[in-house]
LOGUMI-884798 format. One line per 2 residues: number of its first residue (from 1); their letters; for each residue x, y, z of C-alpha. Coordinates in steps of 0.02 Angstrom, whole numbers, plus 32768, in hexadecimal, padded with zeros to 4 digits. Layout:
N
NUM> a> X Y Z; ...
***
This chain:
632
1> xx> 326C 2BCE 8374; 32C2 2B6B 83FA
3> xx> 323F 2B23 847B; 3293 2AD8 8517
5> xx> 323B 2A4B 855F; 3228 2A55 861E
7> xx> 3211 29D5 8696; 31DA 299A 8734
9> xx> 31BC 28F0 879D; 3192 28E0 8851
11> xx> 3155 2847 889D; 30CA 2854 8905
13> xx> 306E 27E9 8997; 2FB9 2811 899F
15> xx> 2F80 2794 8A26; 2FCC 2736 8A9A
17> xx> 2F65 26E4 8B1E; 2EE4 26A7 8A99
19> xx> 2F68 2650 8A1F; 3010 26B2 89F2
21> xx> 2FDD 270D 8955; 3060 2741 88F9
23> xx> 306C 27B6 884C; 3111 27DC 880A
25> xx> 30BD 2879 8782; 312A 28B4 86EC
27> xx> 311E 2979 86C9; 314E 29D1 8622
29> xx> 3151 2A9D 85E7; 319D 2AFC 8564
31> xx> 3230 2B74 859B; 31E2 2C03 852A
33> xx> 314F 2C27 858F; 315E 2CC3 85F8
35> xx> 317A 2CA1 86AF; 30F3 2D14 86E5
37> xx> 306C 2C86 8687; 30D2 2BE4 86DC
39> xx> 30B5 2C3B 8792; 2FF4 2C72 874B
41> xx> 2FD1 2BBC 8756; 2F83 2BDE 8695
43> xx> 2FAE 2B0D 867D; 304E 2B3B 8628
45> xx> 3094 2A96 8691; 303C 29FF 8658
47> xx> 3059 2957 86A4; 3092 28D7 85FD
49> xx> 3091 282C 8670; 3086 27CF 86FB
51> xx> 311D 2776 8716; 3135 26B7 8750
53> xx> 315F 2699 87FA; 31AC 25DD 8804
55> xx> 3172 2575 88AE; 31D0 24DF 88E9
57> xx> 31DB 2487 8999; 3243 24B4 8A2A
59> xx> 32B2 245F 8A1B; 32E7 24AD 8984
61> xx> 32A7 2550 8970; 335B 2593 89AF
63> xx> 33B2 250E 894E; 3445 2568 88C7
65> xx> 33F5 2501 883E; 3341 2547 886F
67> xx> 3381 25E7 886E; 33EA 25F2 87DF
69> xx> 3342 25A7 8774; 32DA 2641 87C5
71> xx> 335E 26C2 8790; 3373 2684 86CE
73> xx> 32BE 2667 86CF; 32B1 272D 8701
75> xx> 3318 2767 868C; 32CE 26F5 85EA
77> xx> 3221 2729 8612; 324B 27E9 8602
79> xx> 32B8 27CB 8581; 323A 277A 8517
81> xx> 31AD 27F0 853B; 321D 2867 84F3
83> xx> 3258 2808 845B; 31BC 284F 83F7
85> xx> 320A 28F0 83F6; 32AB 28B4 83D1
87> xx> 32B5 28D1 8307; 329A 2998 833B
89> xx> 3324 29AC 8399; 339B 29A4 830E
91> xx> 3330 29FC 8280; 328A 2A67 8288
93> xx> 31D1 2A31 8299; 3159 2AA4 8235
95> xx> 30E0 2ADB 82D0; 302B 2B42 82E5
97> xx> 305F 2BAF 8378; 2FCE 2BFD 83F3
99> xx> 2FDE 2C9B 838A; 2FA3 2C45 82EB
101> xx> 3044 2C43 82A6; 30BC 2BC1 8267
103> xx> 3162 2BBA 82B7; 3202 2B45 8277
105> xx> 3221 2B1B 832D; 32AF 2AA2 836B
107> xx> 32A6 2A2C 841D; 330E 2A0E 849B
109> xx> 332C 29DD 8550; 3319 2A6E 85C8
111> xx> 331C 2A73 868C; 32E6 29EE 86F5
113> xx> 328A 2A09 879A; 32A7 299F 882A
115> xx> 32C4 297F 88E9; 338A 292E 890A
117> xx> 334E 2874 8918; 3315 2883 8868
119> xx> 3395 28FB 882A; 3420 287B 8858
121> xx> 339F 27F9 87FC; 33B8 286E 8773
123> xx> 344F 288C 8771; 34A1 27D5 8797
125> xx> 34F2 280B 8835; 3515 27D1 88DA
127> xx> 34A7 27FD 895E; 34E4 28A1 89CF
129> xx> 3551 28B8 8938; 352E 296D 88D7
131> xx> 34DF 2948 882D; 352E 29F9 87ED
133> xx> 35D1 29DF 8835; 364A 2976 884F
135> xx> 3663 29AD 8912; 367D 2922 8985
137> xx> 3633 2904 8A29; 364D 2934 8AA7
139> xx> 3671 29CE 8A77; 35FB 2A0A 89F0
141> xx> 361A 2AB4 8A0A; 36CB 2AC7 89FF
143> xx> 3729 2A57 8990; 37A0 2ABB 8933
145> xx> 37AA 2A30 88C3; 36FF 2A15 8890
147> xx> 36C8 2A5B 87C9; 3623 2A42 876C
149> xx> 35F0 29AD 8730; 35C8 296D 8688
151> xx> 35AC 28DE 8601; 365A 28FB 85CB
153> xx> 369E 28E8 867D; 3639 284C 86AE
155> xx> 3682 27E7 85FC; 3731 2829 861F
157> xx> 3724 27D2 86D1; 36CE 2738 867D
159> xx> 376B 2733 85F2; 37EE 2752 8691
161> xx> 3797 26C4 86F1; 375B 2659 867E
163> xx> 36D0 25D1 86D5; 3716 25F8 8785
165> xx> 3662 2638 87E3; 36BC 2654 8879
167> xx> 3719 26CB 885D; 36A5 2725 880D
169> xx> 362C 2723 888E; 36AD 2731 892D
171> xx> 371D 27B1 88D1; 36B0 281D 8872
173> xx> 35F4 27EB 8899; 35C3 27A5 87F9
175> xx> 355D 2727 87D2; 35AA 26D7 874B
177> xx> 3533 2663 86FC; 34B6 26CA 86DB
179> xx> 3495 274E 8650; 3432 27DD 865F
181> xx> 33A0 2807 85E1; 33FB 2898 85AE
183> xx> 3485 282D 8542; 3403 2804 84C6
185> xx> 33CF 28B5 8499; 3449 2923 8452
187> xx> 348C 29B3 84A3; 3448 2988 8551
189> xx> 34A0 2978 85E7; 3459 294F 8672
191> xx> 34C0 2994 86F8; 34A3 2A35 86A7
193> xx> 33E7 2A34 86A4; 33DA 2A26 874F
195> xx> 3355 2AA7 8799; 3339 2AFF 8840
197> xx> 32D5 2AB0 889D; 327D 2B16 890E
199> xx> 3214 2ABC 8977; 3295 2A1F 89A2
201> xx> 332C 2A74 89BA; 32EC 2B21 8A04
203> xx> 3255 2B16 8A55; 323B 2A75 8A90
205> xx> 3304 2A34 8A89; 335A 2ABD 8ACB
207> xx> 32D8 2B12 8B38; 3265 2A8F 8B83
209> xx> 32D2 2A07 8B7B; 337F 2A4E 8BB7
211> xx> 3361 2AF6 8C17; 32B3 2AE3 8C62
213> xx> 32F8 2A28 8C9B; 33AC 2A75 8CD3
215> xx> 334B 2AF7 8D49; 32F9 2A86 8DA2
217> xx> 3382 2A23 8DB6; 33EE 2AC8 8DF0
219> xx> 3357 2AE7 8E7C; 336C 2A49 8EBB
221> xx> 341C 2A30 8ECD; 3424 2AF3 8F21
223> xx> 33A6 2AE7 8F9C; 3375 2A39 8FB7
225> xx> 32D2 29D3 8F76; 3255 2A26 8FEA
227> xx> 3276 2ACF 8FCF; 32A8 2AC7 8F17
229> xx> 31E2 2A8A 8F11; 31AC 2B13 8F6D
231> xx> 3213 2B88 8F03; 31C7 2B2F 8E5D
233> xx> 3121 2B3C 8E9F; 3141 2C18 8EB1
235> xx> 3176 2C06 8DF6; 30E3 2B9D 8DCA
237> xx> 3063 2C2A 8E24; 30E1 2CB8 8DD2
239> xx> 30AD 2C68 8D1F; 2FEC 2C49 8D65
241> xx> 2FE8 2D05 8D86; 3021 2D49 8CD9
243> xx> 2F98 2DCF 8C92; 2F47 2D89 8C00
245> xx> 2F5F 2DDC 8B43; 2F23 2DAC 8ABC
247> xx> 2F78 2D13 8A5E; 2FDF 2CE9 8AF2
249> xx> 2FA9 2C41 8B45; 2F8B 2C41 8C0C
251> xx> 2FCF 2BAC 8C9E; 2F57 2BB8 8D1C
253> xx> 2FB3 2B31 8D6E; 3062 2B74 8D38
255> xx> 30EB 2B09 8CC9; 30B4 2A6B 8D1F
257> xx> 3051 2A0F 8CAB; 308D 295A 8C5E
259> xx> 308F 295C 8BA5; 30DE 29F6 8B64
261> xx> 30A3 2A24 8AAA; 3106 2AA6 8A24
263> xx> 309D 2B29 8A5A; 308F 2B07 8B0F
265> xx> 3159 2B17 8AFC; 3149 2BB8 8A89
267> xx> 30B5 2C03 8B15; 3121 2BE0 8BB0
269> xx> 31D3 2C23 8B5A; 3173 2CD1 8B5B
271> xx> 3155 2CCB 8BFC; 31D4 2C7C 8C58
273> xx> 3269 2CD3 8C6D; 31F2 2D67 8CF0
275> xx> 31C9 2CB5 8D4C; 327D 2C83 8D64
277> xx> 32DC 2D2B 8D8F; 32F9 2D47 8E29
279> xx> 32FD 2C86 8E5B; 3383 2C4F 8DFD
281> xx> 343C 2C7D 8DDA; 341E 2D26 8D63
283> xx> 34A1 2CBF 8CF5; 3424 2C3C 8CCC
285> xx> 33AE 2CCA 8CAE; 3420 2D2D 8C1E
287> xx> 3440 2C7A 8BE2; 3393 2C53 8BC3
289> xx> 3371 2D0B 8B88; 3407 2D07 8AFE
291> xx> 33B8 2C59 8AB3; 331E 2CC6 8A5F
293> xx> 33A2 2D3B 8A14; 3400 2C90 89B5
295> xx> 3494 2CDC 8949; 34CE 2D84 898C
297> xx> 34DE 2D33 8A32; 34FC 2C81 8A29
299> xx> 35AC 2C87 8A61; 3568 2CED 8AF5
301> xx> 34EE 2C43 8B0E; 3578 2BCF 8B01
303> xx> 35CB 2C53 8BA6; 3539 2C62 8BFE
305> xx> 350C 2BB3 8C0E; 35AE 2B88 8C5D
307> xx> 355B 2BA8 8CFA; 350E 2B07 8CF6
309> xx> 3597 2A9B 8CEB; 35D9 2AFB 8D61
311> xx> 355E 2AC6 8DD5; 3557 2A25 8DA8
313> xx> 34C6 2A1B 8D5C; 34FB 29D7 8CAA
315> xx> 35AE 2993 8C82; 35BE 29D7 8BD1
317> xx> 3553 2A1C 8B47; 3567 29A9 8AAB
319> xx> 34BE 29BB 8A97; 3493 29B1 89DA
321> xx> 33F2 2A31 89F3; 344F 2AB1 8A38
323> xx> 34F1 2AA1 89CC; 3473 2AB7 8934
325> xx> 3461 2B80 895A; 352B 2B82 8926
327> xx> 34D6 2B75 886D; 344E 2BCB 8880
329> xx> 3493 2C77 8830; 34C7 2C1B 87A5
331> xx> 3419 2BA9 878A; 33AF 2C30 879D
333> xx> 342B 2C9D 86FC; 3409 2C07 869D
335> xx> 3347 2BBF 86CD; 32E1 2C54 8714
337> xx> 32A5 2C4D 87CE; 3282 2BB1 8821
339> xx> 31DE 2B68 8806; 3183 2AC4 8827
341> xx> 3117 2A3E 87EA; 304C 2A46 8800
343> xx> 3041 2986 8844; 2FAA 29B7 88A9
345> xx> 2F5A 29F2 8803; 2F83 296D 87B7
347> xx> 2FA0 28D8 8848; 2F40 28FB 88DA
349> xx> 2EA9 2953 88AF; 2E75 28CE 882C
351> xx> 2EA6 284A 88A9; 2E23 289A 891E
353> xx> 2DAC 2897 8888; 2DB1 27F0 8870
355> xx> 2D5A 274C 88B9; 2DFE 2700 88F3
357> xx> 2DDB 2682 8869; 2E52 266E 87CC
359> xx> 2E99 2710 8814; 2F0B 272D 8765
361> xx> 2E9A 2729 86E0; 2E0F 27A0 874D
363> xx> 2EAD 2811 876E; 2EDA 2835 86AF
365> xx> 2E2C 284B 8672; 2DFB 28CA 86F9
367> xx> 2EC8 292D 86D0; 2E7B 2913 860D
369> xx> 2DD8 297C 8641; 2E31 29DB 869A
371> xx> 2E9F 2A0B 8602; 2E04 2A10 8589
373> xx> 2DB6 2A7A 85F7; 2E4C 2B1E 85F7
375> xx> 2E5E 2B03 8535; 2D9F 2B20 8538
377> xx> 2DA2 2BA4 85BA; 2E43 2BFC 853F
379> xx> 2DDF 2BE7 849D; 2D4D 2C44 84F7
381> xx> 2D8B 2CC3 8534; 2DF5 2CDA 848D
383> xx> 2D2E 2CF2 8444; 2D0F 2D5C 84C4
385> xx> 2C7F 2CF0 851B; 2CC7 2D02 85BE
387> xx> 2CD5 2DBC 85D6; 2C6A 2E08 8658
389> xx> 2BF2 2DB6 86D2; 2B56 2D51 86A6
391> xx> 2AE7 2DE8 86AC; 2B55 2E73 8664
393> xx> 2B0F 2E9F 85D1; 2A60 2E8B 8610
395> xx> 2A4B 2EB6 86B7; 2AE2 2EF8 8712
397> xx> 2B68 2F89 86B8; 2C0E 2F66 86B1
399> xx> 2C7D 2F47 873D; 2D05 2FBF 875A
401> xx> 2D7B 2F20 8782; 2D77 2E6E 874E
403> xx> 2D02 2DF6 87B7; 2DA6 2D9D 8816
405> xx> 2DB1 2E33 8883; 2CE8 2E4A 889B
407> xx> 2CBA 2E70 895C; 2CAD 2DB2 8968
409> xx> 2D5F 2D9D 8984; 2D62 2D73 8A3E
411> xx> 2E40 2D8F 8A56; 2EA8 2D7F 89C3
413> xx> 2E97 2D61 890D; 2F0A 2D56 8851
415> xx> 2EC7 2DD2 87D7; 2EB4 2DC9 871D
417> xx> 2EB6 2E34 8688; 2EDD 2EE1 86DF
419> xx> 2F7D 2F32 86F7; 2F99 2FD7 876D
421> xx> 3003 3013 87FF; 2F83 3005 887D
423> xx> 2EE2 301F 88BE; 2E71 301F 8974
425> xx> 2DB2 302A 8964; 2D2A 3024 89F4
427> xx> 2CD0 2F6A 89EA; 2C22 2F70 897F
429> xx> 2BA4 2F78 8A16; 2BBE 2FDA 8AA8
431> xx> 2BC8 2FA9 8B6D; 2B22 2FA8 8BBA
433> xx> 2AF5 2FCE 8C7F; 2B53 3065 8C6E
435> xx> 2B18 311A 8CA0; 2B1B 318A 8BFD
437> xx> 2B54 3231 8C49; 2BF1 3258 8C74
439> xx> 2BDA 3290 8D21; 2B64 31FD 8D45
441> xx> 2BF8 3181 8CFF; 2C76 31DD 8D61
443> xx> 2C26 31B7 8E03; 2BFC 3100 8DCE
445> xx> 2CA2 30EB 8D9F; 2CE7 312C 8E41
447> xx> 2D68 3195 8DB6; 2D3C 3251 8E0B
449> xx> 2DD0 328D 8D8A; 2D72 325C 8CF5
451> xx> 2D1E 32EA 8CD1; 2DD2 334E 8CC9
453> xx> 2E43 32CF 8C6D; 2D9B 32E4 8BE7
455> xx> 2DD5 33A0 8BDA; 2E92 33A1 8BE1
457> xx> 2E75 331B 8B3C; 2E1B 338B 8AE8
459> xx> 2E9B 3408 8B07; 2F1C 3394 8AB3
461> xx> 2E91 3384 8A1A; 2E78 342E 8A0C
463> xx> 2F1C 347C 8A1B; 2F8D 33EB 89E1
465> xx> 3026 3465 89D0; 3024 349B 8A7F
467> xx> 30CB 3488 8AEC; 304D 3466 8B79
469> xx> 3030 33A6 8B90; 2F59 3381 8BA1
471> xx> 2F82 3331 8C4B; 2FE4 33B3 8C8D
473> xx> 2F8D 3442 8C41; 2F32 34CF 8CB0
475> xx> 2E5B 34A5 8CCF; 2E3D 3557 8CAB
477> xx> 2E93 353F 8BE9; 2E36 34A6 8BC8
479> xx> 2D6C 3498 8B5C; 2CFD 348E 8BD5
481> xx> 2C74 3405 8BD7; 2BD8 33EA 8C29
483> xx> 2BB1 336D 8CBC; 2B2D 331B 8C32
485> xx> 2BAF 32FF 8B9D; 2B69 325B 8B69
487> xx> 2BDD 31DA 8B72; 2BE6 3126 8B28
489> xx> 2C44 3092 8B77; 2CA3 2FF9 8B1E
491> xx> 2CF2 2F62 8B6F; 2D60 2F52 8AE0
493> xx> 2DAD 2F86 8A50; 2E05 2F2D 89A9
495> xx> 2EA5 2F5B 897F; 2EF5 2F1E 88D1
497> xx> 2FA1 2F48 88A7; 3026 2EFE 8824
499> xx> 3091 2E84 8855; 30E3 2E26 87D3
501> xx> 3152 2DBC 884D; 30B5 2D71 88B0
503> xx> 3058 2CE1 886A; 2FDB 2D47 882D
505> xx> 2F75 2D52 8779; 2FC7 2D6B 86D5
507> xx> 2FB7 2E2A 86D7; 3022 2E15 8794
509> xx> 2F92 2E6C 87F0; 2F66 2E30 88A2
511> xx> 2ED6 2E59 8907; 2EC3 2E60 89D8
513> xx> 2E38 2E9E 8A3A; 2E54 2F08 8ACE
515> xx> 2DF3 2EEB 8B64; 2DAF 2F53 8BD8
517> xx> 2D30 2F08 8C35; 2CEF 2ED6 8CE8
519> xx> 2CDD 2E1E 8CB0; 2D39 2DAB 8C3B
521> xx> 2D1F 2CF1 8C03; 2CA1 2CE3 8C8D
523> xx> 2D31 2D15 8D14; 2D6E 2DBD 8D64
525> xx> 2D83 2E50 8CEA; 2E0C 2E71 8C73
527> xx> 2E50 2F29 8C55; 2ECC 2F4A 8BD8
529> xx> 2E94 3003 8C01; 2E2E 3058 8C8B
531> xx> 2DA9 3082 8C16; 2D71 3083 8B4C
533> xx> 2CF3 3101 8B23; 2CB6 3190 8AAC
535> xx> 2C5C 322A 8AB8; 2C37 32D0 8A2E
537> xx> 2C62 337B 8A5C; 2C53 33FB 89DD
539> xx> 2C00 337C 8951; 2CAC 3311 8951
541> xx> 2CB2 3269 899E; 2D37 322A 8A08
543> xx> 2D68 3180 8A17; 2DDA 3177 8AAB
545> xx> 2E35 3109 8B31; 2E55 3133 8C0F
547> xx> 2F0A 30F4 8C07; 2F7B 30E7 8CA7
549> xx> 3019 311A 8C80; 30DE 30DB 8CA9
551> xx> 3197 3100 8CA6; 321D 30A0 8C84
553> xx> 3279 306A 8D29; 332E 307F 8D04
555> xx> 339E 30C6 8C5E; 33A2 3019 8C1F
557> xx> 3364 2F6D 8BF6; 336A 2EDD 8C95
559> xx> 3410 2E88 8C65; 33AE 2DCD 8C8A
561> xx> 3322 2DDD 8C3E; 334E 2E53 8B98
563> xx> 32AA 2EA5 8BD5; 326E 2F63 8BFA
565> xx> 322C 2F7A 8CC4; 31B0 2FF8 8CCA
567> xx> 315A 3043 8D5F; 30B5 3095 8D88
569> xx> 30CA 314E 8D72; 3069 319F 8E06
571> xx> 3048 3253 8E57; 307D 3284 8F06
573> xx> 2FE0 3234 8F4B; 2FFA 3193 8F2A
575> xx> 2F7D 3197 8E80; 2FB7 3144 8DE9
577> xx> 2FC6 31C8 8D56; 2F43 31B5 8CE1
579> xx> 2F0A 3209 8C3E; 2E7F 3201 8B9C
581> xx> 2ECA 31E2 8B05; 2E8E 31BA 8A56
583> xx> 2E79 3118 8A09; 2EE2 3154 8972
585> xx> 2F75 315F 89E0; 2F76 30B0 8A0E
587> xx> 2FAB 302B 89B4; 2FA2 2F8A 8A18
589> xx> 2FBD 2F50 8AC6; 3049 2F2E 8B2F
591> xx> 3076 2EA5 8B93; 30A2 2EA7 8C5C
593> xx> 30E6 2E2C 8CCD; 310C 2E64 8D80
595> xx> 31CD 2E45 8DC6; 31BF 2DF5 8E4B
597> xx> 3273 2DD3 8E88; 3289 2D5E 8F0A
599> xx> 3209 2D5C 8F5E; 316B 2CF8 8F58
601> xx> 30C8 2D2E 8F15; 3028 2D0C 8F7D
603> xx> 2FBE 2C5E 8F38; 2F39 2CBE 8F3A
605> xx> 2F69 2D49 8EBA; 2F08 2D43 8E01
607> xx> 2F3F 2D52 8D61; 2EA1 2DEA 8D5E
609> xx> 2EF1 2E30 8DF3; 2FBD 2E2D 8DBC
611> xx> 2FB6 2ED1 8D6D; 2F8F 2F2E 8E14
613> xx> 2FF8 2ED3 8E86; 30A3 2EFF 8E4D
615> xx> 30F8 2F8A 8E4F; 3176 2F6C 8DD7
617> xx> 314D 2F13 8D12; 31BC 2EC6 8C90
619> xx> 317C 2EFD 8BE3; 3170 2E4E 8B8E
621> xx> 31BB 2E4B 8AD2; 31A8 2D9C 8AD4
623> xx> 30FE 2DA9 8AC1; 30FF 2DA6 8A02
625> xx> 3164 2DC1 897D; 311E 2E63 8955
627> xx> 3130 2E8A 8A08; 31EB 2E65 8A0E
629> xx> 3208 2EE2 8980; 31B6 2F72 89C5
631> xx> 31DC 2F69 8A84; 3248 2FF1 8AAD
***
């Protein structure tokens, strides 16, 4: 068995203003481990070092020397923590596998994961020099000349030019006096192993640093400082007034805060082009819309994003983050989907855990427990002393799901050990301060229709091969119920569905709840739907949903935003078309973000309130992955 080793480094500050802190951690994985574990977070990354971080003075802490020493001392230090699995890179090692069986398994280097400064650390290169490539800057993108480069390349250029570091560096951006790690492990090559990276050259490279920075930039050199602030500050309270769902992180104060984390970058992508359009070029809008498709459209990225030199805004794009997608296609054939290192695992948390004293040693014992502590946690639910809850085989019978989707869940939650298409259940206990009849709920409601949507669904349950739709269907055809038809209320309901792509448990399964409810998190209420509730007719119990229902506006997606507008579907009244439906026909919620064009929204207008002040939504894929793949 071949077992690629994976790896990872990322140094990381953890304080600042008390004494710079910094860790530079050292990640390793095996390449045979399914992906669907790695994003499980089941520990299948484990950190194998801290690395040293050399200090000097001032004065020469951007000296060549000092630098040179830092590189070489990089690359010795990972070389020799890999020298113990040297020997097996060349013949087998006789290994107990986690099945209990032996395996004659051979070593070697597999993909590295880093952001570019460390990638051209890696890789001995020049800085805003492409560690893949040998493109030249300032054109990255479009050197017909550049190839891919390799060990064999870099020691033909060393034979050409013999000890002459300058032209290495000037002509071909290589640092020549150093080796990387690679050389002393056989069939490894460095420029090769090179990873995706996410995070750096996506998220926070591409997006936050380039296109969020460039608009900006565009506002103010269109319309002058003071109005490009007030025009910031409308995109700011667009952002504030996004609907909440579940998993997707809120700015009350809009895209303005001061340090920007991964997920802060990875929250605010999803919501930012509906914030943008409308004040901005509808170029810069597609441009920043093609960057979450990467290959199929990165040439259209590279058109698109003209626009902003073309304004002035940037003079050219030899930007090593974004020249990175160009290999994407290819990286992703050879490594799997990008993925990234758990330093706050394994850095930060510990870091917080400690007394700020001897801040090493404290950190490796508590990533030891840590470790201890899933092997335990692995060998006991192997014996199966973890299954069930504390009192199910005394008190309480078996739960008809696992306990990570119990009614606790308050918004969103990973599930593990089931597997199914999808399901929606009522929460556990029901609402309270509710009148039980229908008639009396109707009237408390202010919902006079209830009664009648009640019928025309259980003319769709009844007869469910009818040509007649429930909501259009005739009174007269429909069962008819009695004023007192006891009725119970829920302010919200779970649904679980499979979604492999998500970061969710091993058996892909993700769980949301769906609110309906006058209050939420101590603030205004929260309705996913009008109204969750059940009633029996006939001895069968209904679990069903009020739903307000919409149409697509226009034959085809918004050419800026890649996204579906929908629009309230109403009667000749005014009244927004509504309709009963059962839970089974739902399989989790949808997100909306009003268009707001260009014009301003009021300061005043809630996040609670968004969903009733526009007339016109964009259906947000971007919510989650699982969300991108089924959005019409």
């Amino acid at each position: 068995m071949f077992a690629p080793i994976i790896m990872g480094s990322d140094k990381n500050t953890v304080s600042v203003a008390t004494g710079q802190n910094d860790f530079y951690p050292l990640y390793a994985s095996v390449g045979n481990v399914q992906n669907h574990i790695c994003h499980a977070h089941c520990n299948a990354l484990s950190i194998i070092g801290f690395l040293a971080i050399p200090k000097t003075d001032k004065q020469h802490q951007d000296s060549v020397e000092f630098c040179k020493f830092c590189h070489q001392l990089f690359h010795s230090s990972v070389a020799q923590i890999l020298m113990s699995v040297r020997p097996w890179t060349t013949k087998p090692c006789i290994t107990q596998c986690g099945d209990g069986q032996y395996q004659r398994i051979v070593y070697g280097l597999g993909s590295y994961i880093a952001d570019y400064p460390e990638q051209a650390l890696l890789v001995c290169v020049v800085s805003d020099w492409c560690g893949k490539c040998t493109a030249r800057p300032p054109n990255l993108d479009h050197d017909p000349t550049s190839s891919l480069r390799s060990h064999e390349h870099t020691e033909a250029l060393h034979k050409a030019f013999g000890d002459d570091l300058k032209i290495l560096w000037e002509g071909y951006g290589i640092v020549g006096d150093i080796m990387p790690f690679t050389s002393y492990f056989p069939w490894a090559d460095i420029h090769e192993l090179l990873a995706p990276d996410l995070l750096h050259q996506i998220i926070k490279g591409t997006f936050k640093d380039n296109l969020v920075m460039w608009v900006g930039e565009y506002l103010e050199s269109t319309h002058g400082p003071a109005h490009a602030s007030h025009i910031m500050a409308d995109i700011d309270q667009r952002i504030a007034a996004v609907p909440s769902f579940p998993g997707l992180q809120r700015f009350p104060e809009g895209r303005g805060f001061k340090k920007w984390t991964g997920d802060d970058s990875k929250a605010l992508m999803k919501v930012y082009l509906p914030a943008i359009s409308g004040h901005v070029s509808p170029q810069m809008v597609r441009a920043i819309n093609t960057l979450a498709q990467i290959d199929s459209v990165v040439e259209k990225f590279h058109q698109e994003r003209q626009i902003f030199i073309q304004l002035g805004i940037c003079e050219d794009f030899s930007l090593p983050q974004q020249h990175s997608l160009v290999h994407y296609q290819y990286l992703i054939q050879q490594f799997g989907a990008p993925n990234e290192s758990k330093h706050i695992k394994a850095v930060k948390e510990p870091w917080r855990r400690s007394n700020r004293n001897a801040l090493l040693g404290q950190m490796l014992l508590t990533n030891q427990c840590l470790n201890k502590l899933a092997a335990s946690r692995v060998d006991f639910e192997a014996r199966g002393m973890l299954t069930g809850s504390l009192f199910h085989t005394t008190l309480l019978p078996p739960p008809a799901l696992p306990p990570a989707i119990s009614s606790e869940v308050q918004d969103a939650a990973d599930v593990e050990g089931i597997t199914s298409l999808g399901d929606v259940v009522l929460a556990k206990q029901p609402a309270r301060n509710y009148p039980k009849t229908l008639q009396d709920l109707s009237n408390h409601l202010q919902l006079p229709s209830l009664p009648e949507h009640i019928q025309q669904f259980l003319y769709d349950q009844f007869y469910p091969d009818s040509e007649e739709i429930g909501m259009d269907v005739d009174l007269s055809l429909c069962p008819t119920i009695l004023p007192s038809l006891r009725i119970t209320v829920f302010h919200s309901a779970l649904s679980t569905y499979f979604a492999p792509s998500d970061l969710s448990g091993i058996g892909g399964m993700h769980c949301e709840r769906i609110w309906a409810t006058p209050y939420w998190k101590n603030g205004p209420g929260r309705y996913d739907f009008k109204l969750l509730f059940s009633f029996t007719f006939q001895g069968e119990k209904y679990s069903c949903a009020l739903v307000h229902w919409f149409t697509t506006y226009g034959n085809a997606l918004c050419q800026d935003t890649g996204m579906w507008c929908v629009q309230p579907d109403k009667y000749a009244n005014g009244q927004q078309v509504m309709s009963v439906v059962h839970l089974d026909t739902i399989l989790r919620g949808a997100h909306l973000i009003g268009v707001a064009g260009d014009h301003s929204i009021p300061k005043t207008l809630s996040h609670s309130d968004s969903l009733d002040a526009f007339h016109l939504f964009y259906v947000n894929k971007y919510a989650d992955h699982h969300a991108h793949e089924i959005a019409f």
